[in-house]
Biopython code that builds the backbone (N, CA, C, O; Angstrom):
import numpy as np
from Bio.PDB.StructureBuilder import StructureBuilder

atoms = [
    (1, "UNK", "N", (0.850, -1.167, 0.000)),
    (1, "UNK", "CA", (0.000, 0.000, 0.000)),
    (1, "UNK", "C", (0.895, 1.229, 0.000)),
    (1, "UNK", "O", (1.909, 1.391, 0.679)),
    (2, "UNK", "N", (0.302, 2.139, -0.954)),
    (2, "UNK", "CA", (1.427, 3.379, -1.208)),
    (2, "UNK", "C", (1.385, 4.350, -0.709)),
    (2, "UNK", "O", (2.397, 5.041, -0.587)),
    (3, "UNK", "N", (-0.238, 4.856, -0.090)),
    (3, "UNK", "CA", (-0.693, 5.742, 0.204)),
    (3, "UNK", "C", (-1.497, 5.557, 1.787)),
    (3, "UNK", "O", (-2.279, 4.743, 2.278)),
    (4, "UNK", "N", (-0.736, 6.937, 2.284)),
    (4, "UNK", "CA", (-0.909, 6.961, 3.592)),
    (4, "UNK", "C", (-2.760, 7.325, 4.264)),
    (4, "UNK", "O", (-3.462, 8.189, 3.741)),
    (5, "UNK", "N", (-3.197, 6.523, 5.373)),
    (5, "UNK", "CA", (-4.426, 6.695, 5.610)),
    (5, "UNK", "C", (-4.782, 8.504, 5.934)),
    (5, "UNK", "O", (-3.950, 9.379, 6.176)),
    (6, "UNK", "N", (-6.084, 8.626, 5.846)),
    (6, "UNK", "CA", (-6.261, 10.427, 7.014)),
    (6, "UNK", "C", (-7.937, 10.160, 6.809)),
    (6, "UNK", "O", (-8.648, 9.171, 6.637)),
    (7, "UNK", "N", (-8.102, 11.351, 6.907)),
    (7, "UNK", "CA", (-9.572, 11.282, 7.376)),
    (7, "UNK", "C", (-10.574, 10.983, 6.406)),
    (7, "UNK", "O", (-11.674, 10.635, 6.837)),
    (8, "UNK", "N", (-10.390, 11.059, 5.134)),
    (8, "UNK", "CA", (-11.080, 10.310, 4.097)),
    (8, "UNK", "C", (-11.116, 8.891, 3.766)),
    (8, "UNK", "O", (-11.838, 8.272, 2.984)),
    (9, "UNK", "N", (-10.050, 8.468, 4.638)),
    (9, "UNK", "CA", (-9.764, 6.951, 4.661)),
    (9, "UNK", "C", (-10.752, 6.190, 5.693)),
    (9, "UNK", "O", (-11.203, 5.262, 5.021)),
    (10, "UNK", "N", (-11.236, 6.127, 6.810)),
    (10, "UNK", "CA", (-11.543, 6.075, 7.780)),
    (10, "UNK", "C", (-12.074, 4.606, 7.897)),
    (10, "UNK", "O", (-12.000, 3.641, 8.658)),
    (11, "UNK", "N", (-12.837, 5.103, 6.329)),
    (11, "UNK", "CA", (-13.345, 2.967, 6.158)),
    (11, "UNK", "C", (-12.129, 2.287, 5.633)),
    (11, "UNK", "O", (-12.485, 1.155, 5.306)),
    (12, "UNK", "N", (-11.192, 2.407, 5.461)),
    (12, "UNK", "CA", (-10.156, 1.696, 5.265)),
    (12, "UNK", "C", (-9.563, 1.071, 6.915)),
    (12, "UNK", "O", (-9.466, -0.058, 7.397)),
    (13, "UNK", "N", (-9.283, 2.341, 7.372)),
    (13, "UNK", "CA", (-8.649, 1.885, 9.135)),
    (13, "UNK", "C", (-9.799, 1.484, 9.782)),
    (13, "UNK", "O", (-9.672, 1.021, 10.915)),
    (14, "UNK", "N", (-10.880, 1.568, 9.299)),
    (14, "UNK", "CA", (-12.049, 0.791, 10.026)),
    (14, "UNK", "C", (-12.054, -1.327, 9.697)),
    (14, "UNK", "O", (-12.183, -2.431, 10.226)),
    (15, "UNK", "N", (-11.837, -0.683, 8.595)),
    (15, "UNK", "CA", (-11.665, -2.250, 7.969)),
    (15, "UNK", "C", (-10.815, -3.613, 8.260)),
    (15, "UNK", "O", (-10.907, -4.808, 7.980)),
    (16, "UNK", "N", (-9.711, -2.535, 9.162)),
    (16, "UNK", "CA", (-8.681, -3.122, 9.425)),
    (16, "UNK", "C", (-8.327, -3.335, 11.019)),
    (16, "UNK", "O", (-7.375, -3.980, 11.460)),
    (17, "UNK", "N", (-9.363, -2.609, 11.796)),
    (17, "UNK", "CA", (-9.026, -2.706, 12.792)),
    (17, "UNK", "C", (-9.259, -3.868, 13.838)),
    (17, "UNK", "O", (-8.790, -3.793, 14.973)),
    (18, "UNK", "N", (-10.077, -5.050, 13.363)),
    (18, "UNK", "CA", (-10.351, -5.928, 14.039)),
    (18, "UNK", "C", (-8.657, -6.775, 14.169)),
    (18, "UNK", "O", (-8.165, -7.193, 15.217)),
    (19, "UNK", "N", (-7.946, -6.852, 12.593)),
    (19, "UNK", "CA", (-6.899, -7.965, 12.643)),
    (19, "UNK", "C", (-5.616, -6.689, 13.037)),
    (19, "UNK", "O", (-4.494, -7.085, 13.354)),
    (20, "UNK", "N", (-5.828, -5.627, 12.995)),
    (20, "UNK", "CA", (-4.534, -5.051, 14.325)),
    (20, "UNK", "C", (-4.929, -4.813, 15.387)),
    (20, "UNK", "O", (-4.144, -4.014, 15.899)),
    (21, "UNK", "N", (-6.042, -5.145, 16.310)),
    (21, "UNK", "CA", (-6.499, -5.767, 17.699)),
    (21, "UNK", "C", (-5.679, -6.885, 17.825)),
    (21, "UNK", "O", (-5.008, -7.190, 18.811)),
    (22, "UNK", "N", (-5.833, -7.840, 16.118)),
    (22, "UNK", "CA", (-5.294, -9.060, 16.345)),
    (22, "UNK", "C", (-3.570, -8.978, 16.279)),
    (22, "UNK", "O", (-2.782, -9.913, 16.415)),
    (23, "UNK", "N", (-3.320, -7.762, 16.064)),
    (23, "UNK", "CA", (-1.705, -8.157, 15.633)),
    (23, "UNK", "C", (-1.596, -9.052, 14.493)),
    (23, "UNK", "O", (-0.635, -9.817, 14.410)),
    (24, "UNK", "N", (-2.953, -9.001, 13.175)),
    (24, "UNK", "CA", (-2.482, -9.834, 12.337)),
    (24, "UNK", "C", (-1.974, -9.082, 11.166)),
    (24, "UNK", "O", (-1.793, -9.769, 10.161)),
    (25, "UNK", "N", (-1.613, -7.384, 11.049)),
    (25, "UNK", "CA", (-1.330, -6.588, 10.128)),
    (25, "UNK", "C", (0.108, -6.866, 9.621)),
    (25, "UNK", "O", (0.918, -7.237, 10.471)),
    (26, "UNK", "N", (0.429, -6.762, 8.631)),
    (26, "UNK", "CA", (2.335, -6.572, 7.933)),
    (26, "UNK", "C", (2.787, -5.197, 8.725)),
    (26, "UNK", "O", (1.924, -4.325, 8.627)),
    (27, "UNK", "N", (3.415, -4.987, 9.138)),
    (27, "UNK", "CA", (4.403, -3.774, 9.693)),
    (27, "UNK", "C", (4.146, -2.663, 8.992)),
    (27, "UNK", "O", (4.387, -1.577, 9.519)),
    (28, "UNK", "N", (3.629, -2.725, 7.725)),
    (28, "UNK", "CA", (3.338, -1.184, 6.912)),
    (28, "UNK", "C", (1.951, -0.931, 7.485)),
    (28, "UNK", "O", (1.669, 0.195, 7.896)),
    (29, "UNK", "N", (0.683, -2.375, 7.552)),
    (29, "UNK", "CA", (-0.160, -1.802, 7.501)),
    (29, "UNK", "C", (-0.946, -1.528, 9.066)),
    (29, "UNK", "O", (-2.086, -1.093, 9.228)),
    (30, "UNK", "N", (-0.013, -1.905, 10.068)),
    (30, "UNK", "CA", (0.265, -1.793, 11.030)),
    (30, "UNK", "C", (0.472, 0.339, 11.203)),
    (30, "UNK", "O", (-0.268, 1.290, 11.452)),
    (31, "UNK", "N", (1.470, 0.182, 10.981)),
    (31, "UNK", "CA", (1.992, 1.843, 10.892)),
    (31, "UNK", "C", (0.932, 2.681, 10.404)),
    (31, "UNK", "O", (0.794, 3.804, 10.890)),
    (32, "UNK", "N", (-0.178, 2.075, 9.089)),
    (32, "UNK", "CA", (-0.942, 3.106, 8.680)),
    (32, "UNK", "C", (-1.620, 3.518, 9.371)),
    (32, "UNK", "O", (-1.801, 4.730, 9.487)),
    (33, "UNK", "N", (-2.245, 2.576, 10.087)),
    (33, "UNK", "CA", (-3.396, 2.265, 11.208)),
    (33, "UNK", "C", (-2.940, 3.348, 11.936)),
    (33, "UNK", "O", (-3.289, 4.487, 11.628)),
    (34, "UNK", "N", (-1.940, 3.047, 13.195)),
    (34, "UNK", "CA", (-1.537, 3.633, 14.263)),
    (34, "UNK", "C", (-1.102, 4.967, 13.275)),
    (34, "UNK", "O", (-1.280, 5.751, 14.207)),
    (35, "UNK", "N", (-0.740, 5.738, 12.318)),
    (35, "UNK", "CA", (-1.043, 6.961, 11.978)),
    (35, "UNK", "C", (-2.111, 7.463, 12.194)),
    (35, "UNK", "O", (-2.199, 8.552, 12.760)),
    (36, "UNK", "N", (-3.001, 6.872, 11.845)),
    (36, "UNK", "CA", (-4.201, 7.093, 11.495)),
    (36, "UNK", "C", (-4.833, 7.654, 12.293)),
    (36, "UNK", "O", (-5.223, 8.814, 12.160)),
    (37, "UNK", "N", (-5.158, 6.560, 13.763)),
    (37, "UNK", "CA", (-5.303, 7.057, 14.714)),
    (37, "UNK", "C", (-4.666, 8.007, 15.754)),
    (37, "UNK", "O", (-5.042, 8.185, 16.912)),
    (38, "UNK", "N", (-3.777, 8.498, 15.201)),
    (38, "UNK", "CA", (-3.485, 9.212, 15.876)),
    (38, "UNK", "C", (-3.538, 10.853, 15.672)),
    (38, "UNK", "O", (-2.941, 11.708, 16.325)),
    (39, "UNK", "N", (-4.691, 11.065, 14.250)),
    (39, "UNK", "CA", (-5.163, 12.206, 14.069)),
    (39, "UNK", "C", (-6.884, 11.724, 14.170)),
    (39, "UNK", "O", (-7.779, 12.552, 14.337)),
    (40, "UNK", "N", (-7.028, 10.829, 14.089)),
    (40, "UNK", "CA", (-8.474, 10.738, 13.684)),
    (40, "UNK", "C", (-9.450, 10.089, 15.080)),
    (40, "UNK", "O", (-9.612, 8.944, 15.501)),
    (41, "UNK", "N", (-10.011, 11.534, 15.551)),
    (41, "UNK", "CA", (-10.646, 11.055, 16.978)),
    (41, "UNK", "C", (-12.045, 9.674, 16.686)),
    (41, "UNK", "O", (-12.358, 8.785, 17.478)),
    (42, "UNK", "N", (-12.476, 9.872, 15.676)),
    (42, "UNK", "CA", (-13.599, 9.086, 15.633)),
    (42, "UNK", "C", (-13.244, 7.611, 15.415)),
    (42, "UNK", "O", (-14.216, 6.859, 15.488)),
    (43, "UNK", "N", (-12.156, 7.083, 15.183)),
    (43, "UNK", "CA", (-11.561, 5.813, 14.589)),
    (43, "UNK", "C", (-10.857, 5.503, 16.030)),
    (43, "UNK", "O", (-10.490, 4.414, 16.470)),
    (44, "UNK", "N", (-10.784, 6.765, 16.615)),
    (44, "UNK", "CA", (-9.972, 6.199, 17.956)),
    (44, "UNK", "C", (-10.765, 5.750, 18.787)),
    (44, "UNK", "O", (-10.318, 4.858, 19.509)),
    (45, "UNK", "N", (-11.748, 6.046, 18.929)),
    (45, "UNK", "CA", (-12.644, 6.166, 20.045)),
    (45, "UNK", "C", (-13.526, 4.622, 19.363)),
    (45, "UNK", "O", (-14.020, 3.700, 20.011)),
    (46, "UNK", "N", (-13.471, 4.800, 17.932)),
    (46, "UNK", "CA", (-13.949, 2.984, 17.810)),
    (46, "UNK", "C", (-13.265, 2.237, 18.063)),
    (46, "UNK", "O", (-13.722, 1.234, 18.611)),
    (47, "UNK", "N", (-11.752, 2.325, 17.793)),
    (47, "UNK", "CA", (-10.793, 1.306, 18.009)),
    (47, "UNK", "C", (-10.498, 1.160, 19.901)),
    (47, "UNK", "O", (-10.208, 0.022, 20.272)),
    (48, "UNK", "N", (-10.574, 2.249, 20.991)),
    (48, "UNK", "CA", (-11.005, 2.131, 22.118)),
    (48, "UNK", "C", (-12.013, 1.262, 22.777)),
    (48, "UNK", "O", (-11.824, 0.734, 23.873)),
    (49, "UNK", "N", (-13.207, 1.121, 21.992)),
    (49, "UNK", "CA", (-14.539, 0.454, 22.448)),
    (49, "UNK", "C", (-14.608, -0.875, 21.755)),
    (49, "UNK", "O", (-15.421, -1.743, 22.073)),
    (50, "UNK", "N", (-13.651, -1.010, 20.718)),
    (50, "UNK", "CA", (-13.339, -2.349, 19.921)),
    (50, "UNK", "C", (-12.371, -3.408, 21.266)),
    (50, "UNK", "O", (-12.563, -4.530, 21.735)),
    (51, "UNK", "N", (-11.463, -2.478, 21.465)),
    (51, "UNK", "CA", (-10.254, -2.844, 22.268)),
    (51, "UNK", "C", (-11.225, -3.287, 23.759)),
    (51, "UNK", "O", (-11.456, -4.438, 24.129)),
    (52, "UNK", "N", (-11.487, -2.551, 24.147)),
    (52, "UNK", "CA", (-12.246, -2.602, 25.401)),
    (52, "UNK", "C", (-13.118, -3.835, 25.448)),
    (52, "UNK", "O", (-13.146, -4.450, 26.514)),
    (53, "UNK", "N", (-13.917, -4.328, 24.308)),
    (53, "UNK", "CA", (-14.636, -5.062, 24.218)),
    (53, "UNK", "C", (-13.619, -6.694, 24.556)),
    (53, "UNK", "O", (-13.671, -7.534, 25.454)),
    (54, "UNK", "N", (-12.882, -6.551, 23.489)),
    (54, "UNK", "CA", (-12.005, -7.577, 23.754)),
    (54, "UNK", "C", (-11.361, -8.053, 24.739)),
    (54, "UNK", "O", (-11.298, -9.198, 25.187)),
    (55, "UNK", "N", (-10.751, -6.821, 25.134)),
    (55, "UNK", "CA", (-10.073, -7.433, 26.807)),
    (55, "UNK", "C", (-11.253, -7.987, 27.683)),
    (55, "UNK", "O", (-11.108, -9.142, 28.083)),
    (56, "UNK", "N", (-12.489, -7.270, 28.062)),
    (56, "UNK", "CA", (-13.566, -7.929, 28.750)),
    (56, "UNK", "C", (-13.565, -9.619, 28.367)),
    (56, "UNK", "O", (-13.162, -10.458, 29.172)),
    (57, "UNK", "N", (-14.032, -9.923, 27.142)),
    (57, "UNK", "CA", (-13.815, -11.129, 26.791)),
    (57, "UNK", "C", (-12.626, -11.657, 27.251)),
    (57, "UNK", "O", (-12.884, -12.571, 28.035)),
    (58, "UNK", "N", (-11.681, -11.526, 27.143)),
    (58, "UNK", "CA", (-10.535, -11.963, 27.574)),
    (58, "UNK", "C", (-10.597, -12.399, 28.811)),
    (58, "UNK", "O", (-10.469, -13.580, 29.134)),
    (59, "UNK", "N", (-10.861, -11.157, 29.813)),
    (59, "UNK", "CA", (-10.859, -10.966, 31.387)),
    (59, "UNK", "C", (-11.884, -12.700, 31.582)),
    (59, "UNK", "O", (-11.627, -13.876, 31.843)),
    (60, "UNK", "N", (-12.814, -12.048, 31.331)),
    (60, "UNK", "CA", (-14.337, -13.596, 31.644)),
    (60, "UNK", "C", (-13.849, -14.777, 30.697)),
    (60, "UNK", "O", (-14.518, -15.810, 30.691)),
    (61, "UNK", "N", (-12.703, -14.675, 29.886)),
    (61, "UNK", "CA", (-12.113, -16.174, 29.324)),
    (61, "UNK", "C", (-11.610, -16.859, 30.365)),
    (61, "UNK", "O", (-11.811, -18.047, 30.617)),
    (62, "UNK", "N", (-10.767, -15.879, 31.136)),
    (62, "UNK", "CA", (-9.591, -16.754, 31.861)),
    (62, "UNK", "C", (-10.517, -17.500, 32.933)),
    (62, "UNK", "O", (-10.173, -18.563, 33.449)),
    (63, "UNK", "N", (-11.384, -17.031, 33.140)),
    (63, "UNK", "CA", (-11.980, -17.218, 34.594)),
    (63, "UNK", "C", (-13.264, -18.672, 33.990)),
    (63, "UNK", "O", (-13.986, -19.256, 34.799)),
    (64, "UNK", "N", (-13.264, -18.895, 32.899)),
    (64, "UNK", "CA", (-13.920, -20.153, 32.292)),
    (64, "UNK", "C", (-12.779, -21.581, 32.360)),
    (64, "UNK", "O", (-11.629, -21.380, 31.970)),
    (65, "UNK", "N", (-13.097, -22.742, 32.775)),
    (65, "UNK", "CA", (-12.473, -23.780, 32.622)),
    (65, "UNK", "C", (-13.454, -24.639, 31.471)),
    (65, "UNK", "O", (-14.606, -25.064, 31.378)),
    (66, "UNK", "N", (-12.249, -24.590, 30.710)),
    (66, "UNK", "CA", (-12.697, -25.880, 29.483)),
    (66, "UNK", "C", (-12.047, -27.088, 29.503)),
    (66, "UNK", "O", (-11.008, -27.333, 30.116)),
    (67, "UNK", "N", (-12.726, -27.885, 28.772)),
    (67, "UNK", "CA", (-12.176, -29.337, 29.364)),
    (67, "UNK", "C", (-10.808, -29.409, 28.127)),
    (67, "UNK", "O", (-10.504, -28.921, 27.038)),
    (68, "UNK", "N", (-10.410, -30.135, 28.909)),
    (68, "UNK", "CA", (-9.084, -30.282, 28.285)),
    (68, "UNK", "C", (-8.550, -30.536, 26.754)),
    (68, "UNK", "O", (-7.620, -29.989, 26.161)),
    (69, "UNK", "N", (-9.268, -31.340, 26.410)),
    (69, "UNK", "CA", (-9.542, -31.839, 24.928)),
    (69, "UNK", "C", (-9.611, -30.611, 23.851)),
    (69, "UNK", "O", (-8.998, -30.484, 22.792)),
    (70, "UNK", "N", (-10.662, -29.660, 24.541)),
    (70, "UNK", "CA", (-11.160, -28.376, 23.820)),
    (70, "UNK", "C", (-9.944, -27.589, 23.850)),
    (70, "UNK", "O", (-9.539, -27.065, 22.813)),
    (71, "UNK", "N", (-9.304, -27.455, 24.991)),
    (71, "UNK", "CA", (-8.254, -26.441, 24.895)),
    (71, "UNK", "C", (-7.266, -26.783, 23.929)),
    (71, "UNK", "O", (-6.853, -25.891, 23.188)),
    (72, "UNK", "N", (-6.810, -27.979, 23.822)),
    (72, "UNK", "CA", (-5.895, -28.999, 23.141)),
    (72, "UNK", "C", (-6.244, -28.226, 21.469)),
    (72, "UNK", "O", (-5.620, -27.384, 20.825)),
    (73, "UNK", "N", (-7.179, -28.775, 21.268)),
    (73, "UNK", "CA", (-7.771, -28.437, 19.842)),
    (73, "UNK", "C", (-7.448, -26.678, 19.726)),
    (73, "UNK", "O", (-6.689, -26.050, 18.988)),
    (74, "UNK", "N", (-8.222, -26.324, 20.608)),
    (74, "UNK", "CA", (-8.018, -24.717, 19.805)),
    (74, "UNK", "C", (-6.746, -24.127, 19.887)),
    (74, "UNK", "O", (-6.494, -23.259, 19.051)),
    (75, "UNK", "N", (-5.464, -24.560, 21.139)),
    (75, "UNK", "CA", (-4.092, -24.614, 21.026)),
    (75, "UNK", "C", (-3.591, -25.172, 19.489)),
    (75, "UNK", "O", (-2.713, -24.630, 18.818)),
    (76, "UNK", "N", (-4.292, -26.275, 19.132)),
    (76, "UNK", "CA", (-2.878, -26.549, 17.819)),
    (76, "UNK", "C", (-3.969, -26.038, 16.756)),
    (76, "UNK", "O", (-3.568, -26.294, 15.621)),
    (77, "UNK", "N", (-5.273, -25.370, 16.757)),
    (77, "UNK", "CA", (-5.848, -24.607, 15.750)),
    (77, "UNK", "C", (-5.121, -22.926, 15.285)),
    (77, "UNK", "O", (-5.122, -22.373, 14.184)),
    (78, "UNK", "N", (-4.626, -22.521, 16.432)),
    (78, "UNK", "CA", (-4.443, -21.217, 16.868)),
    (78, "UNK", "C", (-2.675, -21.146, 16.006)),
    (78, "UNK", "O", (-2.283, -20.286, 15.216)),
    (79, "UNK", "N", (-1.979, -22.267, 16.482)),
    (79, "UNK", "CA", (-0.758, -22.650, 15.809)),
    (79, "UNK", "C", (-0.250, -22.807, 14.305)),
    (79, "UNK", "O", (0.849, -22.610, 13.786)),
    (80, "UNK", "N", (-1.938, -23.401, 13.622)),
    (80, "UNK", "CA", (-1.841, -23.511, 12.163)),
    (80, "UNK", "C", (-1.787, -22.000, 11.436)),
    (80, "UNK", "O", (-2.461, -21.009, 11.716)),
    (81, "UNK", "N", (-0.744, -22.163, 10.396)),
    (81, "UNK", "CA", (-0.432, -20.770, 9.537)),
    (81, "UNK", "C", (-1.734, -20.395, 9.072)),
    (81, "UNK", "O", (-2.595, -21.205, 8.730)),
    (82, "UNK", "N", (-1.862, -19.103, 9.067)),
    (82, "UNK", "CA", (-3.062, -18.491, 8.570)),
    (82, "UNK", "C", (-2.755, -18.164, 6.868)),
    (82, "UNK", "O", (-1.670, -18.043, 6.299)),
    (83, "UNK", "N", (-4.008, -18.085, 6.370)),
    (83, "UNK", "CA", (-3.725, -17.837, 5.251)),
    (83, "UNK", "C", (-3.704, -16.193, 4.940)),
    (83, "UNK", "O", (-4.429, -15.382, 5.516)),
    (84, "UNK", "N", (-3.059, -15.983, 4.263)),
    (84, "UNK", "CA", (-2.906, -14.708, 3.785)),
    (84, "UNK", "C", (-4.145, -14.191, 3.037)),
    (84, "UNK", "O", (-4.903, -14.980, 2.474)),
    (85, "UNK", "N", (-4.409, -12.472, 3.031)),
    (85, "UNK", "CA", (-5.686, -11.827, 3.071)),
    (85, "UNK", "C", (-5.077, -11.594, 1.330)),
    (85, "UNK", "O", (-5.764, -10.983, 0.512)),
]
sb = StructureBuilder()
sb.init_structure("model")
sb.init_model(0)
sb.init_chain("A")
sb.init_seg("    ")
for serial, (resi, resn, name, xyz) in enumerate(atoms, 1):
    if name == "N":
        sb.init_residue(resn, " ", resi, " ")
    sb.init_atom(name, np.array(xyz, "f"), 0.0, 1.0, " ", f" {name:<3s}", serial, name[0])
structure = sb.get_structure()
């Protein structure tokens, strides 16, 4: 990507912000993002309430016990290479 995000972009860094929650962006498109947000209050404040959402989930994950088998599985699911977008 050649061209840098701003405020006409917004559905672009919107588009993208679920898989750099995930840390699944390339390093460029990583950087666009975090530009991005860092002029653009309305993308921040989604990517805040995106973020927020997640850690909650997170928080009430840890505190769930799954049976062992299940964890097993989604451990060597989580491990398999993803395919590229």
């Amino acid at each position: 990507m050649s061209h840098s995000l701003n405020r006409t972009t917004c559905e672009e860094a919107f588009r993208r912000l679920d898989d750099f929650l995930d840390r699944r962006l390339s390093p460029e498109e990583t950087k666009l993002v975090e530009q991005h947000l860092e002029i653009c209050d309305a993308c921040t404040r989604e990517f805040s309430f995106e973020a927020s959402v997640l850690n909650g989930v997170r928080r009430k994950l840890r505190h769930l016990e799954a049976p062992t088998d299940l964890l097993g599985r989604v451990l060597a699911q989580l491990k398999q290479p993803r395919p590229e977008r």
